[in-house]
N, C-alpha and C positions, 0 to 999 in steps of 0.2 A: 262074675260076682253074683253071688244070689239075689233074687228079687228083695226077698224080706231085707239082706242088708244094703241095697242100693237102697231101700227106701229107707233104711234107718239113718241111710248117710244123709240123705238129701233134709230127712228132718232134723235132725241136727247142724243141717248149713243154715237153717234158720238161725242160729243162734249163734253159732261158732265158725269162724271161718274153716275151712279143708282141713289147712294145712296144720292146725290143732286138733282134728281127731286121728287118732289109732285106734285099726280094729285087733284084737288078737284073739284067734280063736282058730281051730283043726275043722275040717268040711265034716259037716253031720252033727257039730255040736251049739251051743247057746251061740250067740252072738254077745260080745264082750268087749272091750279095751280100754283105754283113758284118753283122757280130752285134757292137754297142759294150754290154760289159757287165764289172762290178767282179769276175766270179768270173777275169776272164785277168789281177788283178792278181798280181803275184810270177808269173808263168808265162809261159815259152820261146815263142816259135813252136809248137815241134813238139807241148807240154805241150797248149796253146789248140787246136790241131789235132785231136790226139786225142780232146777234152773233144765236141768239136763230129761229131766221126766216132764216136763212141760208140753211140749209139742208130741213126746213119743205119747205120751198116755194116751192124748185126746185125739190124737192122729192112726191109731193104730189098732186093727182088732184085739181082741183077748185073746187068742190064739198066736197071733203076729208079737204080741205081748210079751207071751210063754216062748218064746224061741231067742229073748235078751234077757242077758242075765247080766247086766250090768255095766257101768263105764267106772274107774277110778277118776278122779276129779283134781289135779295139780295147779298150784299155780307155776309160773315161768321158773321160780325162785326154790319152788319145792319139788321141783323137776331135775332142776339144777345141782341141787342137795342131793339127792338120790341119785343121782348120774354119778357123782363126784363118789359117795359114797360104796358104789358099786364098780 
């Protein structure tokens, strides 16, 4: 695993346990996936957003920055939906 995403995982264990985040992403490009966890229940987009850019922002150069391009944000139930749907 590359440096930058061990360290994105570990920031993010701050807040979520393991076994809720996925990465998906091909070697060489942004670092990406989704996080299906009960704390984005009752919460916005932008709310789940935040929760999740919290530790990376303030934890992370601007360059370390530029190489994540995102997490989608589920709850257990809008995971479930989606699965079911697919």
């Amino acid at each position: 695993m590359a440096a930058i995403e061990q360290k994105v995982k570990e920031l993010l264990k701050l807040q979520f346990r393991e076994d809720e985040i996925q990465f998906d992403h091909e070697p060489g490009e942004r670092i990406s996936g989704f996080i299906v966890s009960a704390k984005f229940e009752g919460l916005d987009s932008e709310a789940r957003h935040e929760m999740i850019w919290r530790d990376l922002s303030t934890n992370l150069s601007l360059e370390e920055r530029r190489q994540v391009l995102g997490f989608l944000a589920f709850t257990p139930a809008e995971d479930k939906a989606y699965a079911e749907a697919f």
